[in-house]
C-alpha positions, 0 to 999 in steps of 0.5 A, a space after each residue: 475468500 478475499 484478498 485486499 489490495 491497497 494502493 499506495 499514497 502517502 498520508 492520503 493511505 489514513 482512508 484505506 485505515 478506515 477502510 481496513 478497520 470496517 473490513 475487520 470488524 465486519 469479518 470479525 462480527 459477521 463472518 460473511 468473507 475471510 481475507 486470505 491476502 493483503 497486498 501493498 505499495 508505499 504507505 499501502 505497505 505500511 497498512 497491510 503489514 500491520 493488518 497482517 501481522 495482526 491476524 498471524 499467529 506468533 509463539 502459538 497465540 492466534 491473531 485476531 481482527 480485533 488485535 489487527 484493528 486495535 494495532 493498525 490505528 495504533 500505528 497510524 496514531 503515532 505515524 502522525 505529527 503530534 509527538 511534541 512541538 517540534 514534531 509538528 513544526 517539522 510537519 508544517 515545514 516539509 508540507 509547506 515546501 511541498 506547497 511551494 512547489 505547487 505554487 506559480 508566478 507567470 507559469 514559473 514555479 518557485 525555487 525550492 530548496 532540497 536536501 540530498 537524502 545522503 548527504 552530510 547536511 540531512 545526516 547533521 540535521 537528522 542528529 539533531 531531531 531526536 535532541 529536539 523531541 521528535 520520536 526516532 520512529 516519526 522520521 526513522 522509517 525501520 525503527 518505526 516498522 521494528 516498533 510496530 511488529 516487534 514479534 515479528 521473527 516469532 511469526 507462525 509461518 507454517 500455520 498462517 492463514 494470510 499471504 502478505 505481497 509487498 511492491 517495491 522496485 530494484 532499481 539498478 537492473 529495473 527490476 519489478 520486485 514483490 516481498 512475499 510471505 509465501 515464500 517465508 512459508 518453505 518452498 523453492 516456489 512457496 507453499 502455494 505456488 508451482 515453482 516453475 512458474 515464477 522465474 522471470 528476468 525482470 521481475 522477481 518475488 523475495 521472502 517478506 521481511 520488514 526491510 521489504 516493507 521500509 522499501 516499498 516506502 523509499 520515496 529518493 527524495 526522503 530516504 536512500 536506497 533500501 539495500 536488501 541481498 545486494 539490491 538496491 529498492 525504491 517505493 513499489 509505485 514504480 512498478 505496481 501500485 499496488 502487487 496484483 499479478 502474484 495473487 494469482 499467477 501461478 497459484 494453485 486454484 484452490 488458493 486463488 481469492 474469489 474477490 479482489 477489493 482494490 483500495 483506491 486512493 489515487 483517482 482515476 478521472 481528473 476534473 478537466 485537462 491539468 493546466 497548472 504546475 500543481 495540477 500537472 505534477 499531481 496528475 502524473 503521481 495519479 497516472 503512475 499510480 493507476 495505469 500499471 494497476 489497471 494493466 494488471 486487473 484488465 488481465 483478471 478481466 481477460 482470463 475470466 472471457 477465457 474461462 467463459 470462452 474455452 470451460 474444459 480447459 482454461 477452467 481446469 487451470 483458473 477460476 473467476 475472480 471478481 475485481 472491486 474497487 472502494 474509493 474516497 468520495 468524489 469531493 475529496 478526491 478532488 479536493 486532495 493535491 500532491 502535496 497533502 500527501 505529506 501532510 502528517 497533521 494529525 486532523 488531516 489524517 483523522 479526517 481521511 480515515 473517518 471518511 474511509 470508515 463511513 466509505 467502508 461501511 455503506 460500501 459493506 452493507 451493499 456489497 456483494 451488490 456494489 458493482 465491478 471493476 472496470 465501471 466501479 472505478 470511475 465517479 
């Protein structure tokens, strides 16, 4: 059993597409493993929706890898910049003033520009795309989500064979916060869970829903608050990128994966100290993205010493699990900057996701000789 855990990063997510589509093919093909569990932050969100809702029964109709697959790259087809002109020319204006930023004169950054997500001038322009040609779901985040899982209130919930875990972050209390569909399944804990084990003060879990899901993609500077039961949420980068402590904590034993493959798209090594504002600011996104996470897999590492240490009693509660981590090459790591991941040109996202094709199917064919977590997390 295996669960996938995919980080979050903007477009630069189009390589863990990749990775997704030969994950599929291969347990379709080769049945060497089954994915009990997805889990997601920001556009990592976006992709393990789509996987799951692709593989869940609705109205009595099982899903398949293949529908995942066909569904998944749908979805990123029309998540890129290719529409219409005016698609691509909003594209090449949004990447463009993320390039200002990166720019410098003298150690001074270039003054930009910004809109006020909420504010009455974003609402006039926001009115005037669609007359221009942009698709509503290029730029209307639940219009998109609503397009892309339109059966989604007919979902099986009592037969699903795959959990889906969503990050997103409450940001009035700061509370770290997950969308489950364990909890979608019955339960005051969920249908694997022990329910005195989850009631924490600042972190919480909700039922899955797709407005979870357009939370944990809420960047401030995009969107407004998504308002879900009286909370306020933000992308789940703030809190955990992506979700990995409720795949275990709490869960009954036999429900636990044997393996969790981190998908990870936001390096864990730079090439040297950051010295300019681009470097610096892209380096802070990395951190944020990677220092919460390893928080989470170096417990894995802790419970399974336990194990060793203490077999008659930490054994009765807990079974191993084996971290993986799946990353793009080294040369395009380094060769990708904070602002490519707004980029939504539609060759750019090609090539990330061809990458994460080839990635995935090298890494395949080795595995399960392709190492560990914490060594395979380094280039």
């Amino acid at each position: 059993m295996v669960a996938v855990a995919c980080q979050g990063g903007g477009i630069h997510a189009s390589f863990e597409v990749g990775v997704l589509t030969e994950i599929l093919k291969d347990m379709e093909q080769k049945k060497r493993f089954k994915v009990v569990a997805l889990s997601g932050t920001s556009a990592g969100a976006l992709c393990s929706l789509i996987v799951w809702y692709g593989l869940a029964s609705k109205n009595g109709r099982p899903g398949t890898p293949r529908a995942a697959i066909k569904q998944l790259n749908d979805f990123w087809d029309r998540f890129a910049a290719k529409g219409g002109t005016f698609e691509v020319m909003l594209n090449a204006l949004t990447y463009a003033a993320f390039k200002a930023r990166e720019q410098e004169l003298l150690g001074v950054n270039a003054p930009i520009f910004s809109l006020n997500p909420g504010g009455l001038i974003t609402e006039a322009v926001t009115a005037a795309l669609s007359p221009l040609g942009v698709r509503r779901r290029y730029y209307d985040l639940p219009k998109l989500l609503e397009k892309a899982c339109p059966q989604f209130d007919d979902i099986d919930w009592d037969t699903l064979e795959t959990r889906l875990l969503v990050g997103a972050t409450e940001i009035i209390n700061g509370v770290e916060t997950v969308f489950d569909s364990d909890l979608n399944m019955g339960g005051d804990g969920g249908k694997h869970h022990d329910p005195s084990t989850v009631t924490h003060q600042w972190r919480q879990r909700l039922p899955l829903s797709l407005a979870g899901v357009a939370a944990s993609g809420t960047l401030p500077e995009f969107r407004e608050a998504e308002r879900i039961e009286g909370g306020s949420y933000w992308d789940g980068l703030y809190s955990q990128n992506p979700p990995i402590r409720e795949l275990l904590s709490g869960v009954d034993k036999q429900y636990t994966p044997d393996e969790i493959w981190v998908l990870r798209i936001n390096p864990q090594q730079c090439l040297h100290e950051p010295q300019s504002n681009a470097e610096i600011q892209d380096r802070k996104n990395e951190l944020m993205g990677n220092l919460s996470l390893n928080k989470e897999l170096d417990t894995i590492l802790l419970v399974n010493q336990f194990i060793d240490w203490f077999p008659p009693h930490v054994g009765d509660w807990y079974k191993k699990v084996t971290v993986r981590t799946i990353k793009m090459t080294k040369e395009t790591a380094e060769s990708l900057l904070y602002s490519s991941k707004f980029n939504r040109n539609h060759r750019f996202m090609d090539r990330l996701r061809n990458e994460g094709c080839r990635v995935a199917r090298d890494w395949l064919r080795r595995w399960p000789v392709v190492g560990y977590y914490p060594d395979d997390a380094a280039y």
